[in-house]
C-alpha positions in Angstrom: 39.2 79.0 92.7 40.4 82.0 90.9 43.2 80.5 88.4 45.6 82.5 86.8 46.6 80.8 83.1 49.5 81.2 81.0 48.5 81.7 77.6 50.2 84.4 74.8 48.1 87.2 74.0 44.8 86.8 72.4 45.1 82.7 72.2 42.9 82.3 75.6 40.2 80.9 73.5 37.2 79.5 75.7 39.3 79.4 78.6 37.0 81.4 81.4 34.1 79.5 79.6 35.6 76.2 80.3 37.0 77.2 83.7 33.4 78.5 84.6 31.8 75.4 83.7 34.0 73.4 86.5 33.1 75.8 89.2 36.1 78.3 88.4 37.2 82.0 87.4 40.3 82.3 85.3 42.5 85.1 84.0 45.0 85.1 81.2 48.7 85.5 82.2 51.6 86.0 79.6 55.4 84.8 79.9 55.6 84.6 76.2 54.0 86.7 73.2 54.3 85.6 69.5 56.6 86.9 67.0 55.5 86.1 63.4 57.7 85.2 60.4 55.6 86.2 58.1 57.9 85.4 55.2 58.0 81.5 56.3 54.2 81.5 56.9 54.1 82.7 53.3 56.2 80.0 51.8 54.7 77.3 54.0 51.4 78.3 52.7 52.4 78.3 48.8 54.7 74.9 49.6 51.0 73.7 51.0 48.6 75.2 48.3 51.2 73.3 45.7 50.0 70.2 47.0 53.2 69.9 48.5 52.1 67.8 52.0 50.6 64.8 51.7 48.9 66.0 55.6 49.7 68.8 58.0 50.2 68.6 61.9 48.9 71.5 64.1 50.6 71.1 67.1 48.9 74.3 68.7 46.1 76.7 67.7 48.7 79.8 66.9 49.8 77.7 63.8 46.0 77.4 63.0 45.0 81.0 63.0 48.1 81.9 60.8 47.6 79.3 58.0 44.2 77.9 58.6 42.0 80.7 56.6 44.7 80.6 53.9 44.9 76.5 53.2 42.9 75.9 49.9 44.8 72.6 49.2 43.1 69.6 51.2 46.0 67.4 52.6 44.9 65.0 55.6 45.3 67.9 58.3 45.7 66.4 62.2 45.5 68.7 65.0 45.9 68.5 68.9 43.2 69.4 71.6 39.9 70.8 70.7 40.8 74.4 70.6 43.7 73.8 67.7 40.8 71.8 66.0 37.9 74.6 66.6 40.4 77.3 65.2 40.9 74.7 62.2 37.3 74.1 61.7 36.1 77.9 61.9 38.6 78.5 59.1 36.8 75.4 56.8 39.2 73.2 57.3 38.0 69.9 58.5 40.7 68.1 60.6 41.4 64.8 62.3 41.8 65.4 66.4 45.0 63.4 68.0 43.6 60.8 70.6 45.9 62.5 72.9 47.7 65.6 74.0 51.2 65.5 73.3 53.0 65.5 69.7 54.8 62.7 70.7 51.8 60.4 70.0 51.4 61.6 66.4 53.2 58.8 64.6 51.6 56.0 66.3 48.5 58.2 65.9 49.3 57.3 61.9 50.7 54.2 61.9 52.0 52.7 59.0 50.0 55.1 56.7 53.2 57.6 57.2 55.5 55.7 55.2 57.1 57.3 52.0 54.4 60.9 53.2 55.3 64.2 53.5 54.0 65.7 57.1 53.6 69.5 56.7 54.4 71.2 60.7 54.2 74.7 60.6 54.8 75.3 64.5 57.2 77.5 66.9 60.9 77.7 67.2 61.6 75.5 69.2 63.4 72.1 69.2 61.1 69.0 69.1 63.6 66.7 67.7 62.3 63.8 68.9 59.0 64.1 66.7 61.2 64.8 64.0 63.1 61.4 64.3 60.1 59.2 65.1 58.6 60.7 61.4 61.9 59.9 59.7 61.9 56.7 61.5 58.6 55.7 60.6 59.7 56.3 57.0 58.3 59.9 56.9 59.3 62.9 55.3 58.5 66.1 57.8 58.7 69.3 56.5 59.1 71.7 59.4 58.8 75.1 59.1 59.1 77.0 62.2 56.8 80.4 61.7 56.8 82.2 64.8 58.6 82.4 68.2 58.0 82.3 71.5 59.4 85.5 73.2 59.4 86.0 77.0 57.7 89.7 77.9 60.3 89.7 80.5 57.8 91.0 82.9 55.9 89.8 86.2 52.8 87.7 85.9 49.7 90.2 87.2 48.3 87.7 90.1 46.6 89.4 92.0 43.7 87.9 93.7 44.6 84.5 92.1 44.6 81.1 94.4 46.2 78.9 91.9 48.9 79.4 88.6 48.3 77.0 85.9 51.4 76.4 83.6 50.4 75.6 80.2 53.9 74.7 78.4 57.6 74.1 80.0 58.6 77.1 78.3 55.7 79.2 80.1 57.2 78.1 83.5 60.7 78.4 82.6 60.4 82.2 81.6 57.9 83.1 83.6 58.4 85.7 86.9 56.6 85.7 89.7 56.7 86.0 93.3 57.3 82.8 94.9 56.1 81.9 98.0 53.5 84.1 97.6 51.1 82.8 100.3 49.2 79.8 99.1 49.5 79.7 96.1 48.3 76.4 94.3 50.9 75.6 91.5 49.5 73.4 88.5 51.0 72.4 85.4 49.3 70.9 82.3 51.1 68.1 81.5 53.5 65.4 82.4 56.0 67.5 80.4 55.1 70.9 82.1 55.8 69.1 85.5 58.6 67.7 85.0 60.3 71.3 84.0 58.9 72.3 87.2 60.0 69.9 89.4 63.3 70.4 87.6 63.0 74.0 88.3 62.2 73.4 92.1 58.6 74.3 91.6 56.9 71.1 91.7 53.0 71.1 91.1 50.3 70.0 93.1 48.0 69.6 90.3 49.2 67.9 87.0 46.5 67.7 84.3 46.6 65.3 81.2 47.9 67.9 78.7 44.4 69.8 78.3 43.0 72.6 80.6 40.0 70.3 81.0 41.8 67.5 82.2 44.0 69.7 84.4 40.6 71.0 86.2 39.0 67.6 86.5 42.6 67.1 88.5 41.9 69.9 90.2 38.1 69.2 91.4 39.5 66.0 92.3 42.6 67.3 94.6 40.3 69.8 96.1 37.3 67.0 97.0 40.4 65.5 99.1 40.6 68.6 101.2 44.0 68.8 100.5 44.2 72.3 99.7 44.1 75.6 101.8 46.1 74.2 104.5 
């Protein structure tokens, strides 16, 4: 199938690799582009370099690129997904991968070793409270810094000849536009959380992967081996 992806600008990574490797084409879509604040990067990075975090959480691969090749201090460093973690390791920074996809998992991920540590997040602006309070609640410090946000291009998603749109975040569904009902198109999301904002939305995917765009296109090869698309 030919799969049009939400990503931000320049973060596709090995997307159309991947894709091709599971009998796909993909192209890059963009709700949302990036806008840096440099100044907080900047203070993150000294706050880090001081020895400040006793480890740092990637919770995506935008984080990575800005701080990544900058990080001389060696804190334990966790990432999510392998792309967050190839971004990390191309920079020489040797990380820890979380077992799973969501940030929600990160203090059981750590267990009691997070007690009385200081958990550098350099990540978007945007609200994940809950992470926030399971840290504290584990007896962790977190040190958010919120170094770039997520602003929607305000423009329609270029589908063309695409058969399915994957949704990569809640936030790429919420803000994106596009024409609905626009023949048969295969709606997908990434994740539990992705789907749910659809379903909320009225959008509900027929595809929902495991919070990875591998997962998602094992789910995929699986719906389609049922014959249950194309109808």
């Amino acid at each position: 199938m030919k799969i049009a992806v939400t990503r931000v600008p320049g973060k596709e990574g090995k997307d159309r690799e991947l894709c091709h490797r599971y009998g796909h084409g993909c192209s890059a879509v963009s709700p949302l582009r990036a806008e840096v604040y440099r100044d907080r990067v900047e203070a993150f990075l000294e706050a880090a370099n001081r020895g400040e975090y006793d480890a740092i959480f990637f919770a995506s691969a935008i984080p990575a690129q800005l701080v990544g090749s900058a990080l001389i201090a060696r804190p334990r460093v966790i990432a999510i997904g392998p792309q967050t973690a190839r971004v990390l390791r191309e920079a020489g920074v040797d990380c820890e991968v979380l077992p799973s996809f969501y940030s929600r998992d990160l203090v059981p991920y750590l267990g009691d070793w997070v007690r009385g540590k200081r958990i550098g997040i350099p990540r978007a602006d945007v609200d994940n409270e809950a992470m926030i309070r399971a840290i504290r609640d584990a007896g962790g410090i977190p040190c958010e810094v919120r170094c770039y946000a997520l602003v929607p291009t305000g423009t329609p998603l270029p589908l063309g000849d695409a058969e399915a749109l994957l949704f990569t975040s809640a936030s790429s569904y919420r803000h994106a536009r596009w024409e609905r009902g626009r023949g048969q198109l295969l709606l997908m999301a990434i994740g539990e959380i992705t789907a749910a904002a659809m379903r909320e939305g009225g959008d509900p995917p027929r595809v929902v992967g495991d919070g990875s765009l591998e997962g998602t296109l094992r789910a995929l090869n699986g719906y389609l081996a049922c014959g249950e698309v194309r109808q």
